[in-house]
N, C-alpha and C positions, 0 to 999 in steps of 0.2 A: 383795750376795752376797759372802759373804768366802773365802777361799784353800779352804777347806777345802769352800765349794760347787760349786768348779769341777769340772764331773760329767768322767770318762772318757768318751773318743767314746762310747762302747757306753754308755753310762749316761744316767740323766734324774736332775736333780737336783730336789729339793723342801725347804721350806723345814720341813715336817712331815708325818712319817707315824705312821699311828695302825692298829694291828692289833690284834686282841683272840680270843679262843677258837680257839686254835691246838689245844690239846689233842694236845701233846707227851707221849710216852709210850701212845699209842694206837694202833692200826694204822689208825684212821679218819684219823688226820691226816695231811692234805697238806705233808709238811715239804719234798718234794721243789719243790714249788711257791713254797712260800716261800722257800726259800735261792735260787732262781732270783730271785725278786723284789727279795729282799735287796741280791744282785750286781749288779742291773741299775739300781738304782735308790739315789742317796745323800740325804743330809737332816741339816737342823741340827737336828730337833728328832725321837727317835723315840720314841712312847706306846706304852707294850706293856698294853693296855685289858683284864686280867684273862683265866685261863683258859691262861693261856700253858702251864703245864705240870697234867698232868692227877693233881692227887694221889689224885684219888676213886679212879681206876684204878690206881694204882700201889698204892694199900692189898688190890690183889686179882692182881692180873698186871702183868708189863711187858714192853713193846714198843719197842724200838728200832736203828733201822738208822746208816747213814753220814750219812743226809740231817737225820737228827733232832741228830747231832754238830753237821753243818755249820749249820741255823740257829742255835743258839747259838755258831759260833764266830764267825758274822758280827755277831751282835749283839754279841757281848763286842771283836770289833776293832772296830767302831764308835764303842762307849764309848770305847778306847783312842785311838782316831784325834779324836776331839772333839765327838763326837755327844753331844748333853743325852739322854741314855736316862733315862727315866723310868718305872718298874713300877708298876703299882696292880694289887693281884688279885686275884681273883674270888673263885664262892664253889669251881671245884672247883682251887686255887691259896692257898686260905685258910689251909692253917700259914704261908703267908708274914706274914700279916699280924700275927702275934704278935708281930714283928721291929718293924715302922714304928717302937711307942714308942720302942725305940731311938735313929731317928735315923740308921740305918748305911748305908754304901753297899756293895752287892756289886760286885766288879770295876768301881766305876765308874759302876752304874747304882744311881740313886735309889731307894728304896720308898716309895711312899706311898698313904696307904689314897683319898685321890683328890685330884689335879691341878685345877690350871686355866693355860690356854693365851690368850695376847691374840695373834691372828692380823695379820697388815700391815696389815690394812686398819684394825684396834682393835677388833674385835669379844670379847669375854671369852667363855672357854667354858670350862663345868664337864666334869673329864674322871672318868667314874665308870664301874665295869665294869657296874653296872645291877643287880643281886641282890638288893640291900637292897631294892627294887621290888617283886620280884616277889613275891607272897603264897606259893607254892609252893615255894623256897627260905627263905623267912623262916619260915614256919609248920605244913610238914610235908615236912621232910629226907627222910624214909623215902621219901614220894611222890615227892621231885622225883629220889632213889637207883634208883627205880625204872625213873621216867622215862628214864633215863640206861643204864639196863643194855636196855630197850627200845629206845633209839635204838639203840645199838649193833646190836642183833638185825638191824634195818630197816639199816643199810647194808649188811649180810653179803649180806640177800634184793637190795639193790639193785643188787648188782653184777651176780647171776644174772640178775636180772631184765633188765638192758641188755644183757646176753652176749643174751640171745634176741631182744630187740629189733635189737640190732645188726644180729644173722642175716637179722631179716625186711625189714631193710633199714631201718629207723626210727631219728631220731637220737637222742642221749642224753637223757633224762628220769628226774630223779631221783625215784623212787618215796620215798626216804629223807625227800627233804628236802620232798616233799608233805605225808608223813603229820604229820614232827615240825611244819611248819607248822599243821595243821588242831588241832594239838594247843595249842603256841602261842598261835595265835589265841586259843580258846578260854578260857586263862589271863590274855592279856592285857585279853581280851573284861570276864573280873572283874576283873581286879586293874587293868585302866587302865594299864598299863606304861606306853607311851608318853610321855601325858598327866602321869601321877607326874611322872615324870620330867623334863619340861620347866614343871611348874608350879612345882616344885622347883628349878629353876635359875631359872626367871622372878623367882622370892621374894627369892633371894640377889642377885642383880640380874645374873646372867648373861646374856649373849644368846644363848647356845645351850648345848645338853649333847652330850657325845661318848660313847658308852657301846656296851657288846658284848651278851653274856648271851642273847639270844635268838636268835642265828645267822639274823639276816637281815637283810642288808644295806638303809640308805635313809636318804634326806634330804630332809627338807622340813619346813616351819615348821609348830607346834604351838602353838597360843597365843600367840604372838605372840614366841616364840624358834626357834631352830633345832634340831629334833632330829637326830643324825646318830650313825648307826647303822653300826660300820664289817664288819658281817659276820663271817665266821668264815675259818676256813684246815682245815674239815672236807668241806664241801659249795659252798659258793658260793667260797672265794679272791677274796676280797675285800680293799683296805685303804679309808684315807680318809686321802686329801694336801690339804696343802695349798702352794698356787703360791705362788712371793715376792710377788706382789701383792695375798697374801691369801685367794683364791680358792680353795674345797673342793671336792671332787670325789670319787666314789667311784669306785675303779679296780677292774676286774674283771678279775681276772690270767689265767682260765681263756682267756674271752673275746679279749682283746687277743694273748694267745701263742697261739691256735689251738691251745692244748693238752686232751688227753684226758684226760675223768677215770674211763677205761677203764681207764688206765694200772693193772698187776698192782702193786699195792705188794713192798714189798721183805722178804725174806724175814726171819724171831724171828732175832733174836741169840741164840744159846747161853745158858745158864743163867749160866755165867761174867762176862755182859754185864752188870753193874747201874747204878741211877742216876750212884752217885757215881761208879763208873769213867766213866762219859759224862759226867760234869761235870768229872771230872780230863781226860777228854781237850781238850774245849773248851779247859779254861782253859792246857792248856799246847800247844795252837795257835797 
């Protein structure tokens, strides 16, 4: 562990974290979640696994508060402080990826259209947001734009829907993140997501893949490599670390802080509020 792992009492250190489909610029995103994570928790190596900022949204509306500031300003000190920040990005983060040919770093953190990570122990893992996978991204945009203005609809209803559960004394159940599940399924049920996906690292000779895109968190072996799937920062607040010894694990942030995801999000910044003043602010934090 070197100087710069040594964690704050209040912190846990990790040797790598890996987040993905944050969907920054949303009102559905948990950023308030994540900057707590962020704070609590240091690492030499951070993957930001696609989806990080939500451009599909931002080509129609924008949404941001304090907490959507402060994840990017803990990422951007990160990189400052000596963290390997490495971006690869998805597909609703994809004017990034015009840049990779480049070559360039922003503030510090890498782009690249996809990573690989050798873990302590020597395990090789391919780190990919997963889109290129999916049939429904790859082969009908219109469908999966839709898909996307529907999810959205489904977390509006799923807050009402808990406000009444609450009432009747029931705990939280996300109705959101059932249906876009059944839906998921469904796609992956054709397109073999998963499976693609680890047969594809098997080929290249990886031993596992690290990928986001379908907002649901899991690990476990697929052919004979490891799939690991690090969840989203919409509905589950998920990451996926790894210990200096090597050892992956998927952290469930909701879960672990006992926190509510009742919680009222935080109210539209004014018209006057746009991306790049939120980027000029990060960066001179």
């Amino acid at each position: 562990m070197n100087a710069f792992s040594q964690p704050h009492p209040a912190q846990t250190a990790y040797r790598s974290v890996f987040i993905s489909d944050v969907h920054l610029g949303t009102r559905g995103c948990r950023a308030e979640f994540l900057a707590d994570f962020l704070k609590q928790n240091k690492c030499e190596n951070l993957f930001l696994v696609g989806d990080i900022i939500d451009g599909w949204r931002l080509k129609r509306s924008w949404f941001w508060d304090k907490h959507h500031d402060e994840v990017l300003r803990l990422v951007l000190k990160a990189a400052r402080a000596g963290t390997n920040v490495v971006y690869v990005p998805g597909n609703h983060d994809e004017m990034l990826r015009k840049y990779i040919s480049l070559g360039i770093e922003i503030c510090g953190i890498k782009l690249q259209m996809e990573a690989e990570h050798t873990t302590a122990d020597g395990k090789r893992l391919l780190i990919t947001h997963g889109d290129m996978f999916d049939s429904v991204v790859r082969h009908a945009k219109l469908l999966a734009l839709l898909g996307d203005w529907a999810y959205t609809a489904a977390l509006t209803v799923n807050r009402y829907f808990n406000i009444v559960r609450s009432r009747l004394g029931y705990p939280y159940w996300s109705l959101s993140a059932w249906l876009k599940l059944q839906v998921k399924e469904a796609v992956k049920a054709i397109d073999r997501f998963e499976t693609a996906l680890a047969d594809d690292a098997k080929a290249r000779g990886f031993d596992g893949v690290v990928c986001g895109h379908i907002h649901h968190a899991e690990m476990r072996p697929v052919n004979g490599v490891m799939y690991l799937n690090d969840g989203d920062w919409v509905e589950s607040c998920t990451a996926l670390v790894e210990h200096f010894d090597g050892r992956l694990e998927l952290v469930d942030w909701v879960a672990r802080q006992k926190l509510s995801m009742l919680a009222r999000p935080a109210p539209k910044l004014p018209p006057a509020a746009t991306p790049e003043g939120a980027t000029a602010r990060a960066l001179s934090a």
